[in-house]
N, C-alpha and C positions, 0 to 999 in steps of 0.2 A: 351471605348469611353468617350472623356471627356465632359461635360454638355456645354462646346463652341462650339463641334464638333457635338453634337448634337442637338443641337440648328439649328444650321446652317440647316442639315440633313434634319433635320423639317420643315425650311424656304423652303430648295429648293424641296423638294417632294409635297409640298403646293401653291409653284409658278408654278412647273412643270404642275399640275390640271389645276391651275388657268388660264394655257396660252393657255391648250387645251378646255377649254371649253370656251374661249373668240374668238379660232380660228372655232370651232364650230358656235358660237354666230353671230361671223360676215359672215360663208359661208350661213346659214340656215335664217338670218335677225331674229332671236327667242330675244324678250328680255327680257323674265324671264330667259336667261339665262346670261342678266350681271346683273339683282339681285342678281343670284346666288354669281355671280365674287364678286360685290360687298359686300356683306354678308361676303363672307371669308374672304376679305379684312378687313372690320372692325374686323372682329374675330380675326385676325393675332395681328392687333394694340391693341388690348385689353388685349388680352394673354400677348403679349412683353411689355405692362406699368405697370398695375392692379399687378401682383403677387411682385414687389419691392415698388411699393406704397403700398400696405398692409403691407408688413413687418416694413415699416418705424414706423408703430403704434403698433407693436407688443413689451410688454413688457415680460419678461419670468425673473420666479424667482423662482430657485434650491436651496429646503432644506433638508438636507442630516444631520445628526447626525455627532458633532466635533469628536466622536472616535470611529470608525470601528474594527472590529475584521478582520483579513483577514483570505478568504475565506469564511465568513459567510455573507448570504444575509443581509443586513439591509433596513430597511423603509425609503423613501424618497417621496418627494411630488417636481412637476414639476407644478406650476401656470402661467397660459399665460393669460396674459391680453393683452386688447384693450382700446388704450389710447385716441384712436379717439370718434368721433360723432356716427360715422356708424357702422355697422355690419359689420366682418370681417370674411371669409369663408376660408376654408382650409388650415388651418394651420399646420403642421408640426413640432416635434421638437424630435430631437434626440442626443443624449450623444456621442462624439469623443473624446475617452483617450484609452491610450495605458495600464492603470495600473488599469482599472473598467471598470465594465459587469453592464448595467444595463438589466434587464428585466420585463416587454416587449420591446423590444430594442427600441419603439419609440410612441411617445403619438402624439394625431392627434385631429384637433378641426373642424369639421365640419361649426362651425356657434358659433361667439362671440358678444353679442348684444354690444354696443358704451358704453364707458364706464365697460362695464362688467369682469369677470374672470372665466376660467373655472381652474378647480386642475386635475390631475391625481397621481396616487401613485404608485411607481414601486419596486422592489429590489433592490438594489446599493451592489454588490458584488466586493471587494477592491481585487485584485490578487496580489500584492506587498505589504509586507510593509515599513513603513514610513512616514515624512512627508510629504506628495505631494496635489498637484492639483488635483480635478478630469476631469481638462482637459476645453473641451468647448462644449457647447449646438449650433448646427448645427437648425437653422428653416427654414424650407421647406414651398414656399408657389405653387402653383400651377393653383390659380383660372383664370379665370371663368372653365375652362374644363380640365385643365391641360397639354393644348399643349403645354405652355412653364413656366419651372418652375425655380422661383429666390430663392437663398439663400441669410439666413446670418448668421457670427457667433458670439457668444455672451460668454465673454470670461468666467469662474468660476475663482475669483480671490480668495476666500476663502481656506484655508488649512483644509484640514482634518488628523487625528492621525490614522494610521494605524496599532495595534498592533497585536503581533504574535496570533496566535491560541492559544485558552484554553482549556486544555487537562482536561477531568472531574478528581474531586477530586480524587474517590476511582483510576479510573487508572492511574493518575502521582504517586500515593503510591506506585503501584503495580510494575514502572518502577525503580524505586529505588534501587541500590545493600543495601549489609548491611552496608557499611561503611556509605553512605547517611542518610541510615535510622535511625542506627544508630546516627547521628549528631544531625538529627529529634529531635531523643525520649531525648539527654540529653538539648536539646535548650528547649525542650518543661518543663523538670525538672526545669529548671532555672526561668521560667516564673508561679509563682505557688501560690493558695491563701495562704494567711499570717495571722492568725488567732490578730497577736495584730499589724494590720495595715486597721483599718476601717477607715469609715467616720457614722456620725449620720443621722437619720430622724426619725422624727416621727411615730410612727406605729399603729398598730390599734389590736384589741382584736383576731381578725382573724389570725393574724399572728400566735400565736403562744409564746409560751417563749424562744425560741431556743435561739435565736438574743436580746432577751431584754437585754439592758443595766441597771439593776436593780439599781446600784447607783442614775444615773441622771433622770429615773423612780420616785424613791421614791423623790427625790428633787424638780421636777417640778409638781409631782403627774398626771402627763401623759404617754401613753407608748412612750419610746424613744427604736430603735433600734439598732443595728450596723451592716454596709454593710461591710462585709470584702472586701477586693481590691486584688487584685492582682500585688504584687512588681516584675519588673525584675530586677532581679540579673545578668542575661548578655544577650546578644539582639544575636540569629539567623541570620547570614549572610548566603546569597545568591551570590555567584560571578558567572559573567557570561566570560568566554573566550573570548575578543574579541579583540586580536592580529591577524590580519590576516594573517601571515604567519602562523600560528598556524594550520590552515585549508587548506593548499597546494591549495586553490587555489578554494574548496569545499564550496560554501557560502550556498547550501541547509544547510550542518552539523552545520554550527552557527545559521540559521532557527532554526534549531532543538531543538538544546545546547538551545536558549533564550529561546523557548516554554517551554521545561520542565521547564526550573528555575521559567519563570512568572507564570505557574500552580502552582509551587509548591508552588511560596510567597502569590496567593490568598491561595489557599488551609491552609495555617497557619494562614492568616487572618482572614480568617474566623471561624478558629477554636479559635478567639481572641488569637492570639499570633503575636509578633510584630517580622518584620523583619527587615533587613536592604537587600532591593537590589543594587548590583553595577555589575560592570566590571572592569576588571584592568585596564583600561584607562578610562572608562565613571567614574563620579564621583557617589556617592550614593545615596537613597533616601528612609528615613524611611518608613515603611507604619505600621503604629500601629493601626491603627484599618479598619474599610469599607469605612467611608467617607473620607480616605488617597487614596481610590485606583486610583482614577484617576488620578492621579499627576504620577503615580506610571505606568498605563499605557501610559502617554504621555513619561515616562521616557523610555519606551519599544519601542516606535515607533522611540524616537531619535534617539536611540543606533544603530552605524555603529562598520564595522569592522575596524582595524585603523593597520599603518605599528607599525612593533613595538619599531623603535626610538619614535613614541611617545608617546606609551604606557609607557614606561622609564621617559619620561621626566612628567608621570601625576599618574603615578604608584601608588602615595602614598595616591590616592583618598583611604578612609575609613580603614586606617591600622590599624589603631587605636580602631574603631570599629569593627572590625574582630577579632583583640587580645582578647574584652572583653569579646565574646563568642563564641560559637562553627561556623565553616562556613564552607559551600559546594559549593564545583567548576564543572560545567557546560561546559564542554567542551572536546576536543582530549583528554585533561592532567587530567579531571576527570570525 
């Protein structure tokens, strides 16, 4: 039933009453019984204005974190304010998208003083990834009694990043055959401390002589130490398969293929080693250390599957950095 037809429903089950006790009214001469008439009357007209004149003052404002993990619940806050003078009663508000779950599927405001705001805080669980909308905030109003109830919708123009699922460290290692692993442990060689490539500081008695730099020690007659650094000599690539004829047609399996690759490139990042993620058609994106990674998962959320004329004609994203060190492929073909 649609909320017109029930509307209506409502209307004529409430005229229906109303005509039997006015035909009551006039055979018995009773006239507390067109108070009653009249009572409903005013009720009907209250119901049908009241719940869209409230909503016109209802402000509502949805904040939701710019990048989501999909399938993982995230924190969100839903603030409804009242922009009027008055008090506003029963409000309503609930979340309509096709690509997000929120729970509790809807927050509900009994009573907002004039001027006032109330918060509620939910789950926001993303079921797709990508860049999307999460769609539009539905308010429900109802008042005085909720015989008849107005909507409105209030659109979410803001994008949110929806990237693949994170598979924990120790088990993306463990998915690994030995060729992968292998590629692993000689990228991880290449990335290695350098005994005559520091930098200086200052140091203190505490340290230690491990690290003193005794020349420039005895010259400033302070302790100086030296940080050794870590040189790459070739940078770890990541490719991810994303030719879609590649997958007949299977887009769970390039779900798949992406998850592993983006576990694995945090997983080395965090082990401070620097990657290079790409796909053969998306172009690449360093991530050398943790304050890279979000660039790195907005890069995960963009990536689609693509025909492969133009994966050809974009192919030669990062060959160049794939040559200069070891790299693993993420897909049917690896």
């Amino acid at each position: 039933m649609t909320p017109l037809t029930h509307r209506l429903a409502r209307t004529f089950f409430l005229a229906a009453w109303m005509s039997l006790l006015f035909l009551v009214a006039t055979n018995i001469q009773a006239g507390w019984l067109y108070v009653i008439i009249a009572f409903f009357a005013m009720l009907i007209l209250v119901s049908l204005i009241l719940p869209g004149r409230i909503l016109r003052r209802v402000t509502v404002d949805f904040r939701a974190p710019e990048l989501l993990e999909r399938l993982a619940p995230a924190g969100v806050v839903v603030e409804i304010g009242n922009a009027g003078r008055f008090p506003l009663y029963f409000v309503q508000v609930r979340l309509v998208s096709d690509g997000f779950r929120m729970e509790p599927p809807h927050a509900a405001a009994a009573h907002i003083g004039g001027r006032k705001r109330a918060t509620a805080a939910f789950g926001l669980t993303a079921l797709r990834r990508g860049v999307q909308k999460p769609g539009f905030l539905l308010l429900r109003c109802g008042a005085p009694i909720g015989l008849y109830v107005a909507e409105r919708r209030a659109a979410l123009e803001r994008a949110v990043y929806v990237h693949p699922r994170i598979i924990p460290g120790g088990e993306i290692m463990d998915r690994l055959d030995e060729e992968k692993l292998g590629a692993v442990m000689r990228g991880a060689r290449r990335f290695q401390t350098d005994p005559f490539f520091h930098q200086l500081r200052e140091g203190s008695p505490a340290e230690g002589t491990t690290s003193v730099h005794w020349k420039l020690t005895a010259k400033r007659d302070e302790p100086v130490v030296k940080l050794k650094e870590k040189r790459r000599l070739g940078t770890l690539t990541i490719v991810v398969d994303d030719v879609e004829e590649h997958y007949g047609g299977d887009l769970e399996a390039f779900e798949s293929a992406l998850e592993q690759a983006v576990s694995l490139a945090l997983k080395l990042v965090r082990d401070e080693m620097p990657v290079v993620l790409r796909g053969i058609a998306a172009p690449p994106v360093l991530i050398e250390s943790p304050g890279a990674w979000e660039e790195a998962l907005r890069w995960s959320a963009r990536i689609q599957p693509v025909p492969s004329a133009s994966a050809r004609s974009s192919g030669a994203h990062g060959v160049e950095t794939a040559a200069a060190g070891e790299a693993i492929e993420f897909g049917p073909r690896g």
